[in-house]
N, C-alpha and C positions, 0 to 999 in steps of 0.2 A: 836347188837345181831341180824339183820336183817338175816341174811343166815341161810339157813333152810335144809331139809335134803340133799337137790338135788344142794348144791351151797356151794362154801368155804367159811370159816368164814369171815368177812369182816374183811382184815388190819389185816390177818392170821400172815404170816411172818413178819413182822414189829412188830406185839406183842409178838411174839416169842424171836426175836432178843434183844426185849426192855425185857423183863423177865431174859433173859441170863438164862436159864432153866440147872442147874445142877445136874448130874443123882442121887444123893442122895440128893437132897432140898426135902423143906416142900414148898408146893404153896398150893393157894385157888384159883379156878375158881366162882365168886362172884355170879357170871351169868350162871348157865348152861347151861341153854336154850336146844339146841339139842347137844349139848358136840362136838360141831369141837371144838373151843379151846382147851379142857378137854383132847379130843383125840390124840390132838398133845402133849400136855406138857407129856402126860402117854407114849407117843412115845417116848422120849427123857428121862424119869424116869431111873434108875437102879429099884433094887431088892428093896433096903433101903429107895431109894425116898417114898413121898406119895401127895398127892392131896386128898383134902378137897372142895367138891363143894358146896353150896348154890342153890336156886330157890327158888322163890314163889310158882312156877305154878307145881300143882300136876301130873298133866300129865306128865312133864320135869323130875319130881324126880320116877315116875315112871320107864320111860323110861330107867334112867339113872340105875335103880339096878339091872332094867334086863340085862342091857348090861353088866352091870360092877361086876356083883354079884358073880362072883370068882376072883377078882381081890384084895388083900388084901390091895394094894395100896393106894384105895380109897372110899373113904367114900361121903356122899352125906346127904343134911339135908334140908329140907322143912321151908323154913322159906325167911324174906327179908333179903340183904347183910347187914342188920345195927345189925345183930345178930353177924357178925365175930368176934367182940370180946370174946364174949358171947360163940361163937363154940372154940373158938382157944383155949381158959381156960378150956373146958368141955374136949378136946381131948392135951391138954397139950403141944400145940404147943403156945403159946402167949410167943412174943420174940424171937422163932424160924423159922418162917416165912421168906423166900427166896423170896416171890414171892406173891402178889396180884393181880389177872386178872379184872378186873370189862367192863363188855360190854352192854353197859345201851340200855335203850328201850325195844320194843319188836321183837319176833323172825317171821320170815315170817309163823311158824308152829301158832303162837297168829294171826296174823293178815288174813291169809288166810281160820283163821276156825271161819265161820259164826255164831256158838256157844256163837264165844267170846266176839266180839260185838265192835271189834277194828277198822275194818274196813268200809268206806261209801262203799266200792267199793262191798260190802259183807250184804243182810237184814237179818239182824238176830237181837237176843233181846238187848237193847241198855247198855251194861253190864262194858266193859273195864276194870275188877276190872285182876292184875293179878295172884291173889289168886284167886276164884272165891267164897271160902267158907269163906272170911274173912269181914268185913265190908257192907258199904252197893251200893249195883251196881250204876253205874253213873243215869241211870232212878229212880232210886227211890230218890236221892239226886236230880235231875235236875227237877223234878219233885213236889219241896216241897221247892226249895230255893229262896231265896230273888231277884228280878231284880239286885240290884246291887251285893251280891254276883256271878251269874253270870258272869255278865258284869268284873267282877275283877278276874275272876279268869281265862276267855279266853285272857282279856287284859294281864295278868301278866305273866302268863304262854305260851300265844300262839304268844305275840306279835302284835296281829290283833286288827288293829287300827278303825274298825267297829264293835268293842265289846259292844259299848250301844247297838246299831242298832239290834245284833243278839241278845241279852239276851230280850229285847223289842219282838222281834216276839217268842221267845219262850215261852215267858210270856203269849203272846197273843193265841199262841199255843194251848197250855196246858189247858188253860181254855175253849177247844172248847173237846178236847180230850187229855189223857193223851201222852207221848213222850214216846212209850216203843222200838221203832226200831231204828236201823242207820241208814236205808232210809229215814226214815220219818223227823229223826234229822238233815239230811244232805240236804233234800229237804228244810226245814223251813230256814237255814244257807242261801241256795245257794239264795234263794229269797229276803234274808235280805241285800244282798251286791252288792252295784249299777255297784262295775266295777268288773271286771277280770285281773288276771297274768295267762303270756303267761304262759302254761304247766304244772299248777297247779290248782287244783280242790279248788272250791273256799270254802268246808267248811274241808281243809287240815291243816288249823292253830284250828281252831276251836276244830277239836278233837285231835289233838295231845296235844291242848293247858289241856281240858278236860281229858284225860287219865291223864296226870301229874300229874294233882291236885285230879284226884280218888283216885292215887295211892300213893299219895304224896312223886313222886320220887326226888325230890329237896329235902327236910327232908330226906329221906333216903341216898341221895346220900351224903349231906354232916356230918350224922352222922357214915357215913362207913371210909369216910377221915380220919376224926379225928382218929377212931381207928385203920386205919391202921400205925398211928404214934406207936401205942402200943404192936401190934401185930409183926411187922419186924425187924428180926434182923440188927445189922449195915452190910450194905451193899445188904441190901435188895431190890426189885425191887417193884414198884408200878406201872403199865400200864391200864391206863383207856380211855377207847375207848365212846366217846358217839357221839349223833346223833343230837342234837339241841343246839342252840348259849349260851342256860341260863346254860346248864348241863357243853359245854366247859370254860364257864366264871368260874364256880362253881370252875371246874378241876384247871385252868390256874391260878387263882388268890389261891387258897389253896397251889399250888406247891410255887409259889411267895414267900407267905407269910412265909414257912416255909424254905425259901433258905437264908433268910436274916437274919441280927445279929438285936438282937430288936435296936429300935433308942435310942441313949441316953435319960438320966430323966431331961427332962427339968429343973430341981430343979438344977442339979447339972452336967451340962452338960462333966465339965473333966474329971467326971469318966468313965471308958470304959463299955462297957455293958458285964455284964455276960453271957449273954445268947447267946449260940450257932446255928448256923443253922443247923436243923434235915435232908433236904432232900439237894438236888441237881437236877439240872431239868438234862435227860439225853437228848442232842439235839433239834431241834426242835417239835415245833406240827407235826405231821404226816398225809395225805391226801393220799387215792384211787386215783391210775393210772389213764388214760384213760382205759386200758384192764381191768381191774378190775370194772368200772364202766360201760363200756359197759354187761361186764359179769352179774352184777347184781347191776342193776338202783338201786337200794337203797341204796347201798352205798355211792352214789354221797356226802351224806351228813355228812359221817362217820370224826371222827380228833380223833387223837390216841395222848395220853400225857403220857411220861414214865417219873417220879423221884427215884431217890435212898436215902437210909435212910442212915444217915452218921456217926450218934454216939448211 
């Protein structure tokens, strides 16, 4: 979801193509973010089509009814994408579903507004939530939790193998003053970590690792999966685009699992298995060009996974 007003969607065309977007489908855009995908599928809609979008972020669902607010096409609902089932029965499309988009993380419009509190590169109040009115902001949880909670949820989620090291100095932190900025959180990081990776800001795992588990986009992400088994009709499209290794595992191993015939019952192993496989992967995982990565560095990290729903 990293491209923002001023840049094309990341892995545009490619989730286009993986959609196979038909001028009278029902799709959901999971992610609206700043609606380039949204824009494209409604480009390609008929009269009859419709789009159903999701956001957490009030700002996103604003934006989007101003722009879209004579468009009868599409609707647009304030909530996480683990509500799509939840929306697709409310608007009576569950089972008619052509099309699931999901484009995880945050949009450059999250990350570039100091407000939000996403960014080290950006001082602003230490927040990351991306509902902003929902739960409680990363400073007020970072700020009242356990050393090892810390320490497990940057190790778990961020991958960063100096996770005692940094939950230790923010511990040490906090008791001199509280953590309320990104500078301040991102200065305590950079002091806590003896070495350096070329071209990476050293507390870059740190808070990506921290936004996830504010937001608890892995919960989220793998409760939206599941129901897009329920929500799609046979021959449906699933295209989810994410930005870190734990989200692509999440993606890669759910398409897997639902490609395959379950294993026979070890009790009784001649009998054949009933059970059918739901999806089909469509090609491979997907990667940003060099053009496309030059055009907008964040995408460097983008992998695009399209399955179809079969029965």
């Amino acid at each position: 979801m990293l491209a923002g007003n001023n840049h094309r969607p990341v892995l545009l065309q490619a989730a286009l193509q993986g959609l196979a977007v038909r001028p009278g489908g029902v799709y959901v855009d999971g992610t609206y973010g700043r609606g380039g995908h949204s824009r494209e599928i409604l480009a390609r809609l008929g009269p009859t089509g419709r789009l159903i979008a999701i956001d957490r972020d009030p700002e996103a669902v604003t934006a989007a009814q101003v722009e879209w607010m004579d468009d009868r096409r599409f609707a647009i609902y304030r909530g996480a994408f683990s509500m799509l089932e939840r929306i697709a029965q409310q608007t009576d499309m569950a089972g008619r579903v052509n099309g699931v988009l999901l484009d995880l993380g945050v949009s450059s419009t999250q990350l570039d507004d100091p407000r939000r509190g996403f960014s080290f590169l950006h001082n602003g109040p230490l927040d990351m939530r991306m509902d902003p009115d929902t739960g409680e902001s990363l400073a007020e949880w970072l700020n009242r939790a356990a050393e090892n909670e810390i320490a497990d949820a940057i190790y778990q989620f961020g991958e960063e193998r100096f996770a005692k090291r940094i939950a230790r100095a923010i511990v040490a932190a906090r008791a001199t003053a509280l953590i309320t900025t990104t500078v301040r959180l991102a200065t305590i990081v950079s002091a806590a970590i003896p070495t350096r990776e070329r071209n990476r800001h050293p507390a870059t795992r740190t808070f990506q690792a921290l936004r996830i588990f504010i937001n608890r986009e892995l919960d989220e992400l793998s409760a939206c999966l599941d129901q897009c088994l329920r929500i799609l009709t046979p021959g449906g499209r699933l295209a989810v685009i994410s930005f870190h290794s734990l989200e692509d595992r999440l993606v890669k191993r759910f398409i897997r699992t639902h490609s395959r015939e379950a294993p026979p019952d070890p009790r009784a192993p001649w009998l054949r298995s009933t059970t059918v496989p739901l999806l089909r992967a469509i090609g491979k995982a997907v990667h940003p060009g060099a053009a496309e990565i030059a055009a907008n560095a964040r995408a460097r990290s983008a992998v695009l996974r399209v399955a179809e729903r079969l029965t």
